[in-house]
N, CA, C and O atoms as a CHARMM CRD file, in Angstrom:
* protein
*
  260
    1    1 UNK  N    -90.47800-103.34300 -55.23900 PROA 1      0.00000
    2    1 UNK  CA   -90.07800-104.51700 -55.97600 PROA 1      0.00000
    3    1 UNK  C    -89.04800-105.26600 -55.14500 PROA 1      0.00000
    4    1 UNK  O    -88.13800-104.81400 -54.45000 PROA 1      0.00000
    5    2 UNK  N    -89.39500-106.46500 -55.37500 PROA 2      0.00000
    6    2 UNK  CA   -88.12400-107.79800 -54.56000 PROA 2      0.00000
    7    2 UNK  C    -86.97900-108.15100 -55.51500 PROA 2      0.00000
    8    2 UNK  O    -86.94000-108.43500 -56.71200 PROA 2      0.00000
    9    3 UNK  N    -86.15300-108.04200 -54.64500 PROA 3      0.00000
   10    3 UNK  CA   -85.11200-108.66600 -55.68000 PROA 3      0.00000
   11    3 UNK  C    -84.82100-110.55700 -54.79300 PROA 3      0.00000
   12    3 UNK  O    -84.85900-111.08200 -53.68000 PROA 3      0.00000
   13    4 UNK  N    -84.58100-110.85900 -56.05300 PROA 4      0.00000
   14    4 UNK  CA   -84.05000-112.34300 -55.55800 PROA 4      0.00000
   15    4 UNK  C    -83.11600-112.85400 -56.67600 PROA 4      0.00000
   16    4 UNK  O    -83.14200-112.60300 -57.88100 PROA 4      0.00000
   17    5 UNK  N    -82.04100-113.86700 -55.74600 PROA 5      0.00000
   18    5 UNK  CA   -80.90400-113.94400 -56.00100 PROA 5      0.00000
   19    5 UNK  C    -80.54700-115.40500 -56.10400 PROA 5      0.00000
   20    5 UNK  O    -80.10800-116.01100 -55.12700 PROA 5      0.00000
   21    6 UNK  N    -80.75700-116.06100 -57.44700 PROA 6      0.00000
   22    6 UNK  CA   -80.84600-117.54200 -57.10300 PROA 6      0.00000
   23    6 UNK  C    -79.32500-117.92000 -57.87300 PROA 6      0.00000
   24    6 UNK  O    -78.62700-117.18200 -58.56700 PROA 6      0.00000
   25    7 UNK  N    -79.09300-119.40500 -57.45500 PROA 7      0.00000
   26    7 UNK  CA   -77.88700-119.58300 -58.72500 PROA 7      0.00000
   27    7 UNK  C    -77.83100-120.95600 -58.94300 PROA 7      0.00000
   28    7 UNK  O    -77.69000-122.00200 -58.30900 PROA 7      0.00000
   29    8 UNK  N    -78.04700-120.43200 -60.43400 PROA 8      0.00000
   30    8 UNK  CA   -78.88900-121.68200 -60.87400 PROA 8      0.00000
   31    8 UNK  C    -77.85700-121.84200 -62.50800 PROA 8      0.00000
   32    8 UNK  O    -77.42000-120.80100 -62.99900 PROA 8      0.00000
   33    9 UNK  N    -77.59500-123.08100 -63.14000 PROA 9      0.00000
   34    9 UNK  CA   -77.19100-123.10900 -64.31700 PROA 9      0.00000
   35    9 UNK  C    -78.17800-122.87500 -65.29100 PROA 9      0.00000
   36    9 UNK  O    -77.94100-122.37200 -66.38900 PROA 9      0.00000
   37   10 UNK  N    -79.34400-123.25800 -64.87200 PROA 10     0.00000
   38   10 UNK  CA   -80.76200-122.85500 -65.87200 PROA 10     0.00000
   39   10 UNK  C    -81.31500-121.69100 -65.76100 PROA 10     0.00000
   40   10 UNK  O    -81.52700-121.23700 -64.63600 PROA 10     0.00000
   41   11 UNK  N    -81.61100-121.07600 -66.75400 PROA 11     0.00000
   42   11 UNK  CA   -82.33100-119.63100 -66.86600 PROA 11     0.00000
   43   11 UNK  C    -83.57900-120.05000 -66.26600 PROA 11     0.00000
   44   11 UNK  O    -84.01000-121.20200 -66.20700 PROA 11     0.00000
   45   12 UNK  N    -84.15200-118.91800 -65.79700 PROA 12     0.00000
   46   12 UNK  CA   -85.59300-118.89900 -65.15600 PROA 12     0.00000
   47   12 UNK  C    -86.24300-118.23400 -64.94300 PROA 12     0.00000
   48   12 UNK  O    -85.55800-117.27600 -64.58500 PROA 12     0.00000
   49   13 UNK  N    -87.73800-117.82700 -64.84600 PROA 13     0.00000
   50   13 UNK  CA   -88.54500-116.50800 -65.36500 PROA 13     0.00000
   51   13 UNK  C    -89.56400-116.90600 -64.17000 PROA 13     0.00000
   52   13 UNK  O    -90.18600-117.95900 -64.03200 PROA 13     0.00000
   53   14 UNK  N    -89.54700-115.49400 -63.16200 PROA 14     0.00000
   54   14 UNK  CA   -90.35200-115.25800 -62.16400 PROA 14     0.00000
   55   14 UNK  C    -91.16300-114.64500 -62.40200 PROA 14     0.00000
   56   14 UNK  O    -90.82200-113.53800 -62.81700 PROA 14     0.00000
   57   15 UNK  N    -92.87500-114.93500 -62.30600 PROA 15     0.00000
   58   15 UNK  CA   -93.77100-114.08000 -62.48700 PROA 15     0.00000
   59   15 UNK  C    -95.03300-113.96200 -61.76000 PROA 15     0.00000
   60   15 UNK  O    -95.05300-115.15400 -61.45200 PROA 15     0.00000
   61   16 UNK  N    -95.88700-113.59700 -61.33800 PROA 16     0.00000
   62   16 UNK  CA   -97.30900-113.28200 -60.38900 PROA 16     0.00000
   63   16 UNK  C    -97.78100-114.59500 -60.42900 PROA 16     0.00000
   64   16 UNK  O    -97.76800-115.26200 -61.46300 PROA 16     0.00000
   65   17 UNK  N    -98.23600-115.03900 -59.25300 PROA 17     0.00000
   66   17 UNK  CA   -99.32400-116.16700 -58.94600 PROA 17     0.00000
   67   17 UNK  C   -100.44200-115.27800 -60.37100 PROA 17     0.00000
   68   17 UNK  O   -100.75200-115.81100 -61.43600 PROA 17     0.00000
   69   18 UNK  N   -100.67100-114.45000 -60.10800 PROA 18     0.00000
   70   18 UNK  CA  -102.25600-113.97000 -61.11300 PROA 18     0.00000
   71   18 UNK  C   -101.81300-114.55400 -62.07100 PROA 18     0.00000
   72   18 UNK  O   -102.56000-115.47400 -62.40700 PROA 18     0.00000
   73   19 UNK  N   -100.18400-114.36600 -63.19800 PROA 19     0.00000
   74   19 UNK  CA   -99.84100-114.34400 -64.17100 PROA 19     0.00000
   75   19 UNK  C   -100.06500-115.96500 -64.37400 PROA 19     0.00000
   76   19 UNK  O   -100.89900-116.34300 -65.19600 PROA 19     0.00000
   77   20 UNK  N    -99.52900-116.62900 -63.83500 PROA 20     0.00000
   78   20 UNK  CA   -99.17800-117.86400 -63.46200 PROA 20     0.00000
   79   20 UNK  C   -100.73600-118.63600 -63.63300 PROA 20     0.00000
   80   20 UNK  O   -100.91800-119.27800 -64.66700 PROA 20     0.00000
   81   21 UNK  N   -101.49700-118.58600 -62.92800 PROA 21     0.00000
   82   21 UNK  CA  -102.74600-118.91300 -62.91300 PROA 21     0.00000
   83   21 UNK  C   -103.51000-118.59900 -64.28000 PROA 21     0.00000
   84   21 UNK  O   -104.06900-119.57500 -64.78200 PROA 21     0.00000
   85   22 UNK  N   -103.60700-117.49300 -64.89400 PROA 22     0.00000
   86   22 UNK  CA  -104.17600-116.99800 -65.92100 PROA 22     0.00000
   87   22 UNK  C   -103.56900-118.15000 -67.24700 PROA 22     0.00000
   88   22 UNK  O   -104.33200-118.66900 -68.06200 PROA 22     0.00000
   89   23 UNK  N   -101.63200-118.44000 -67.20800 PROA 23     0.00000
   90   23 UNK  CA  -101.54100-119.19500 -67.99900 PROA 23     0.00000
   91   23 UNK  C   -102.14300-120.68500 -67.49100 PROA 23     0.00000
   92   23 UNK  O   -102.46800-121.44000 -68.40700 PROA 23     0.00000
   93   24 UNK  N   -102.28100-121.06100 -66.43500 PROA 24     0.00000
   94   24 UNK  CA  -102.93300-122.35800 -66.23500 PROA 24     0.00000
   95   24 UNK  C   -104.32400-122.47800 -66.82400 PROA 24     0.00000
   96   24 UNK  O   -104.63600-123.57800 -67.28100 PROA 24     0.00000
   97   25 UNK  N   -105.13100-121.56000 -66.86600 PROA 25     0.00000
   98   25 UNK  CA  -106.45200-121.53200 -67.30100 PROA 25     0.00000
   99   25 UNK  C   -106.34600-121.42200 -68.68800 PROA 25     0.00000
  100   25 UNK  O   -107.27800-121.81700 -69.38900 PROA 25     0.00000
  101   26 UNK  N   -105.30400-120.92300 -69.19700 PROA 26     0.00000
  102   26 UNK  CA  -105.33600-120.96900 -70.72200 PROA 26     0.00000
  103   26 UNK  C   -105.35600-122.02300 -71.24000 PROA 26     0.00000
  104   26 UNK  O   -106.38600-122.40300 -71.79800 PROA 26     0.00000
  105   27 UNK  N   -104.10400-122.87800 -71.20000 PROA 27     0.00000
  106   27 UNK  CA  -103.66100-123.90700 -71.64400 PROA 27     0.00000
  107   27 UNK  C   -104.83700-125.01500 -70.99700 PROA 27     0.00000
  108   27 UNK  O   -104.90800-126.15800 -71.44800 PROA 27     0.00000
  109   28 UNK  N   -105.58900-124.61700 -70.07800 PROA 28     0.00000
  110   28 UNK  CA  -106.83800-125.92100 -69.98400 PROA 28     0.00000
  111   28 UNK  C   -107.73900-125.57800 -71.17200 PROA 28     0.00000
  112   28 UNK  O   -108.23200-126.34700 -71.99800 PROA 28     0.00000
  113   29 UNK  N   -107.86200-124.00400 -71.05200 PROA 29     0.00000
  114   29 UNK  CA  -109.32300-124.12200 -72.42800 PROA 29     0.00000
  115   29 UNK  C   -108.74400-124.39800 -73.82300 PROA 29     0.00000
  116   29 UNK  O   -109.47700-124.77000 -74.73900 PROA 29     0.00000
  117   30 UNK  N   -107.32600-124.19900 -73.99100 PROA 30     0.00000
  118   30 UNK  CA  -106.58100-125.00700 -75.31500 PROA 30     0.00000
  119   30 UNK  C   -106.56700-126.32800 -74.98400 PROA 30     0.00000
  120   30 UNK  O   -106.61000-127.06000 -75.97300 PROA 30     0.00000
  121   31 UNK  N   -106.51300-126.97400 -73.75900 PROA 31     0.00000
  122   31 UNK  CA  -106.58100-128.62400 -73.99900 PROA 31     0.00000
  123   31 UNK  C   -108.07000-129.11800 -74.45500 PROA 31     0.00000
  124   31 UNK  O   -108.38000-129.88000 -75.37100 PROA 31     0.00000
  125   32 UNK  N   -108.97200-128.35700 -73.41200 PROA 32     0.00000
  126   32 UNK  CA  -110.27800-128.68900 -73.61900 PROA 32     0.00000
  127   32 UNK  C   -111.31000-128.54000 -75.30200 PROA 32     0.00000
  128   32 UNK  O   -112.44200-128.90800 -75.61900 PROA 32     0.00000
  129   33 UNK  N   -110.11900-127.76500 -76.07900 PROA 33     0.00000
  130   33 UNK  CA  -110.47200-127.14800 -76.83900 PROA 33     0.00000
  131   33 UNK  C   -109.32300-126.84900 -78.10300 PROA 33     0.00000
  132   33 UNK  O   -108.89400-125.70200 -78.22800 PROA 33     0.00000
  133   34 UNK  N   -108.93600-127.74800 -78.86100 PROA 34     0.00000
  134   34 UNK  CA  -107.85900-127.59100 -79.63100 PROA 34     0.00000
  135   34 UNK  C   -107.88100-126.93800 -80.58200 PROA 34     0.00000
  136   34 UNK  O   -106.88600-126.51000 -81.16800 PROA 34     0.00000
  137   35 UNK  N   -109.13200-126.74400 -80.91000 PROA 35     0.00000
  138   35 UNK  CA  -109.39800-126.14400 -81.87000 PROA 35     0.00000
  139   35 UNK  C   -109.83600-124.39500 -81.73200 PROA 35     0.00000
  140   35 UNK  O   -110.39100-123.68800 -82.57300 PROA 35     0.00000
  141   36 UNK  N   -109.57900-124.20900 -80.99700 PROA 36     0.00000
  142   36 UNK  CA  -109.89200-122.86500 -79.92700 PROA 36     0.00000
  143   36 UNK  C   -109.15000-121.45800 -80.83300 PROA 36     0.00000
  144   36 UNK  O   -109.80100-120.49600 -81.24100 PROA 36     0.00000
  145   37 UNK  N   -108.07800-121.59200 -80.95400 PROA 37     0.00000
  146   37 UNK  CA  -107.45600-120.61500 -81.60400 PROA 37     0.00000
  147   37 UNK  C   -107.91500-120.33700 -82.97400 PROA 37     0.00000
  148   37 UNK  O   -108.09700-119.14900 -83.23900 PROA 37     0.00000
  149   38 UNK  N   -108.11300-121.11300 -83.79600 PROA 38     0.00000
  150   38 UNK  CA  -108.73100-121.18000 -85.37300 PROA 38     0.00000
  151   38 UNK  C   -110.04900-120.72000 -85.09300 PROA 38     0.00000
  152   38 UNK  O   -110.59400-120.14100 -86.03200 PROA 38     0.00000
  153   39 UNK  N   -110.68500-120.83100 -84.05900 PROA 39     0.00000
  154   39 UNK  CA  -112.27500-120.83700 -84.14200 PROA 39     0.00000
  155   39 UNK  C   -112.25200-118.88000 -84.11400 PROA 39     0.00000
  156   39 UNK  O   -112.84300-118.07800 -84.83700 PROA 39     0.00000
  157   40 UNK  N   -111.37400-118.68400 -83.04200 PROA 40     0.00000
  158   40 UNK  CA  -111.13400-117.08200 -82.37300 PROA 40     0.00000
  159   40 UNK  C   -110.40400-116.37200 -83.45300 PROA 40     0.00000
  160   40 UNK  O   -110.32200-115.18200 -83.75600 PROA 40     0.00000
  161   41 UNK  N   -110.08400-117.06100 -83.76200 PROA 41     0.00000
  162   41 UNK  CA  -109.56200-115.95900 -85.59000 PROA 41     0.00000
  163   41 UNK  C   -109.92600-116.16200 -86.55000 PROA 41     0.00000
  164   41 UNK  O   -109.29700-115.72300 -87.51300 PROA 41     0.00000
  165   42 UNK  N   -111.38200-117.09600 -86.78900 PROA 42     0.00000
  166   42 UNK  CA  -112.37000-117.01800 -87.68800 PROA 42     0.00000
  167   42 UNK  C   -113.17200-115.86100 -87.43500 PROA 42     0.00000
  168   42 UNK  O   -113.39200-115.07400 -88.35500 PROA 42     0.00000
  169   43 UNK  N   -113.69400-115.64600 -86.13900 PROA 43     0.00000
  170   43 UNK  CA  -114.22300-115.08100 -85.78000 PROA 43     0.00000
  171   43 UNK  C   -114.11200-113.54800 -85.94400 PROA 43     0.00000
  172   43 UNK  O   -114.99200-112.82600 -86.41100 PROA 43     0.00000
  173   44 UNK  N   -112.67800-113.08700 -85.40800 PROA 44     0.00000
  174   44 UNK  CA  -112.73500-111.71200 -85.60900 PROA 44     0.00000
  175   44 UNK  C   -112.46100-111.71000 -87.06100 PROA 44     0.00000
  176   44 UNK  O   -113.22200-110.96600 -87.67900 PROA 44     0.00000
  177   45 UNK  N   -111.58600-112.33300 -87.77800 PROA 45     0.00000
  178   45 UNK  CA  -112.23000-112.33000 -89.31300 PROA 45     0.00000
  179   45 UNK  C   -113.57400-111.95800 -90.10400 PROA 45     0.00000
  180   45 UNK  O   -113.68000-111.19400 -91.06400 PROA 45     0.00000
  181   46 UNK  N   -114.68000-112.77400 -89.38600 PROA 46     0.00000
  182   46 UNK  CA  -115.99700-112.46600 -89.81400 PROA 46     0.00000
  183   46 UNK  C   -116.47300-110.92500 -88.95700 PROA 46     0.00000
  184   46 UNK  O   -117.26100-110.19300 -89.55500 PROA 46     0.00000
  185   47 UNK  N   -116.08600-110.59700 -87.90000 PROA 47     0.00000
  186   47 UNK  CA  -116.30100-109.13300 -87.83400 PROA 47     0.00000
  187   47 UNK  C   -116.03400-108.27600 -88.17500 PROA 47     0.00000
  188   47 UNK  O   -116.78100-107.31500 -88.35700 PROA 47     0.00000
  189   48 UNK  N   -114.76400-108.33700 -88.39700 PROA 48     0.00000
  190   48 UNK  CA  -113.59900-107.64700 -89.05300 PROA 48     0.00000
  191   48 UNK  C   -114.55500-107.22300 -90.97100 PROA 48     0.00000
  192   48 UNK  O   -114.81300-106.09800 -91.40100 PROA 48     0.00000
  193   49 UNK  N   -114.82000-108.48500 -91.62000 PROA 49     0.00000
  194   49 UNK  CA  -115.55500-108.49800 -92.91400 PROA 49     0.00000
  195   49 UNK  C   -116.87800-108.00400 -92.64800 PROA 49     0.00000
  196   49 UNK  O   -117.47800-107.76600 -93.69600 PROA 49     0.00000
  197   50 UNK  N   -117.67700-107.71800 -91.39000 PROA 50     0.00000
  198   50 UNK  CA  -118.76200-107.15400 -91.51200 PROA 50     0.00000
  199   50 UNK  C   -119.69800-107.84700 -90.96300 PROA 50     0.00000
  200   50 UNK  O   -120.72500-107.39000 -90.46200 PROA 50     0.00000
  201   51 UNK  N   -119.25900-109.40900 -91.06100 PROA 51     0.00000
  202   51 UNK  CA  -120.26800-110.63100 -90.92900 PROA 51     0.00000
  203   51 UNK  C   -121.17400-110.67500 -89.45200 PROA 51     0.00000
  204   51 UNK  O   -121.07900-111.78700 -88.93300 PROA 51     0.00000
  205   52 UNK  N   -121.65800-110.13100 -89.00700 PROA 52     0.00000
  206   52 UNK  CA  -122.52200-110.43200 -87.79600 PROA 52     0.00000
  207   52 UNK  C   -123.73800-109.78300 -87.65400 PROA 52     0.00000
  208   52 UNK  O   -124.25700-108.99700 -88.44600 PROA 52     0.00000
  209   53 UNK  N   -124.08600-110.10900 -86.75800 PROA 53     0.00000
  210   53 UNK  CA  -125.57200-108.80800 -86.79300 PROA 53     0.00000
  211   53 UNK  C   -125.84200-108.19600 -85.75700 PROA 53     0.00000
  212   53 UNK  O   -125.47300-108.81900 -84.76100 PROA 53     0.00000
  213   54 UNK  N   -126.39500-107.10800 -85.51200 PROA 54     0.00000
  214   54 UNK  CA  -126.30400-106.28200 -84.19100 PROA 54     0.00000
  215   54 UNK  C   -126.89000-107.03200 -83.30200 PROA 54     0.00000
  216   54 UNK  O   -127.53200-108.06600 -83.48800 PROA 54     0.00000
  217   55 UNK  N   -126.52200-106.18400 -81.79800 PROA 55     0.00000
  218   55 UNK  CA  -127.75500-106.68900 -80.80700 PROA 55     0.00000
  219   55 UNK  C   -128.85400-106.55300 -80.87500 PROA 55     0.00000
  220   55 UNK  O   -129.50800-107.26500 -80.11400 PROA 55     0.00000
  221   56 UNK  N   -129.66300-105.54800 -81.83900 PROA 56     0.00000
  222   56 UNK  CA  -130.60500-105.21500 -81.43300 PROA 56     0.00000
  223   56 UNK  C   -131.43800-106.55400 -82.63100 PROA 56     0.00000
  224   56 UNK  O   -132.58800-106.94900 -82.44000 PROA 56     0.00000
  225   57 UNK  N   -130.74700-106.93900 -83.53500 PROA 57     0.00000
  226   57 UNK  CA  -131.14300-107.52700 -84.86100 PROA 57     0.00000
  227   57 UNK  C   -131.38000-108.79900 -83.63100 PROA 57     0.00000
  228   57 UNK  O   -132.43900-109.24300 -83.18700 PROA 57     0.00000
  229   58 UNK  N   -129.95700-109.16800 -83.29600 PROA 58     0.00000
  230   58 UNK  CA  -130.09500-110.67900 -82.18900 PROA 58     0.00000
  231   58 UNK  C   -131.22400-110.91900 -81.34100 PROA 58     0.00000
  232   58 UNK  O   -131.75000-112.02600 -81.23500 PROA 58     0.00000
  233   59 UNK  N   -131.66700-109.70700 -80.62900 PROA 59     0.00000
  234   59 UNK  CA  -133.03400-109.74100 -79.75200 PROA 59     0.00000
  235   59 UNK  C   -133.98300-109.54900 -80.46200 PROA 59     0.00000
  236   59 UNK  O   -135.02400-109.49100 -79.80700 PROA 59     0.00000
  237   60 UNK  N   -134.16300-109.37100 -81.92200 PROA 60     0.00000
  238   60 UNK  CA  -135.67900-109.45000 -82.23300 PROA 60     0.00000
  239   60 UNK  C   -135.78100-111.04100 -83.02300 PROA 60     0.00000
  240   60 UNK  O   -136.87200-111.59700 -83.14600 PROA 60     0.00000
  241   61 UNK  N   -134.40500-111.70800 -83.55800 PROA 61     0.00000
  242   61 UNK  CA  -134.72800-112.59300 -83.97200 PROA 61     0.00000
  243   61 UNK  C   -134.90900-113.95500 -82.82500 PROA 61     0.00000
  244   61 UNK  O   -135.84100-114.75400 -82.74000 PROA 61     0.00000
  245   62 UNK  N   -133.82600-113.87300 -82.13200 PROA 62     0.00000
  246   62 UNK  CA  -134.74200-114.80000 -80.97900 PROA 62     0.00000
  247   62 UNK  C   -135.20400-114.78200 -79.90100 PROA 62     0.00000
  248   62 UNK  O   -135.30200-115.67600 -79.06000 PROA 62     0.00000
  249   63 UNK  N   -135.61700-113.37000 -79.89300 PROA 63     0.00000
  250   63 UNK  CA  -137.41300-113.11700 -78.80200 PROA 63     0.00000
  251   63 UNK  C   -136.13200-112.86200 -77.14100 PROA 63     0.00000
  252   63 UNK  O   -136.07600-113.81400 -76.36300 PROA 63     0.00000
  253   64 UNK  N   -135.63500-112.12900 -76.95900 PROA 64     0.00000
  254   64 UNK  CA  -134.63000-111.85400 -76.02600 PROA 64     0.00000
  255   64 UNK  C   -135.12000-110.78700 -75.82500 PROA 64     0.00000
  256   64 UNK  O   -135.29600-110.00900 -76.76200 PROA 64     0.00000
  257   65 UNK  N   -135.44200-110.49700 -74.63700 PROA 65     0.00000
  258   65 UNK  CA  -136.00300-108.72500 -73.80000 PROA 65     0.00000
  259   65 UNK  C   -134.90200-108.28000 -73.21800 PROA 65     0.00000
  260   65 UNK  O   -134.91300-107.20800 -72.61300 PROA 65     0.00000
């Protein structure tokens, strides 16, 4: 681990290019998509209640090998 030593009057939070990047891609599919979060916790809601149907149900109803 690096240490670094800045001096700064503002607090500030160092973290991974990966980390960093991962939040850039987020906040595009929340721009692209505002409604994104409500849709993703409808969702596990309806699994959560039971609501879906298997894979195997999914490939016979629309013809998927």
């Amino acid at each position: 681990m690096d240490t670094v030593t800045i001096e700064s009057d503002k607090p500030m939070a160092i973290i991974s290019i990966e980390e960093y990047e991962g939040m850039k891609e987020t906040i595009e599919l929340l721009d692209q998509n505002p409604n994104l979060v409500h849709e993703l916790k409808e969702e596990r809601r309806q699994m959560e209640a039971g609501e879906y149907i298997s894979y195997e149900e999914f490939k016979k109803n629309y013809g998927v090998k």
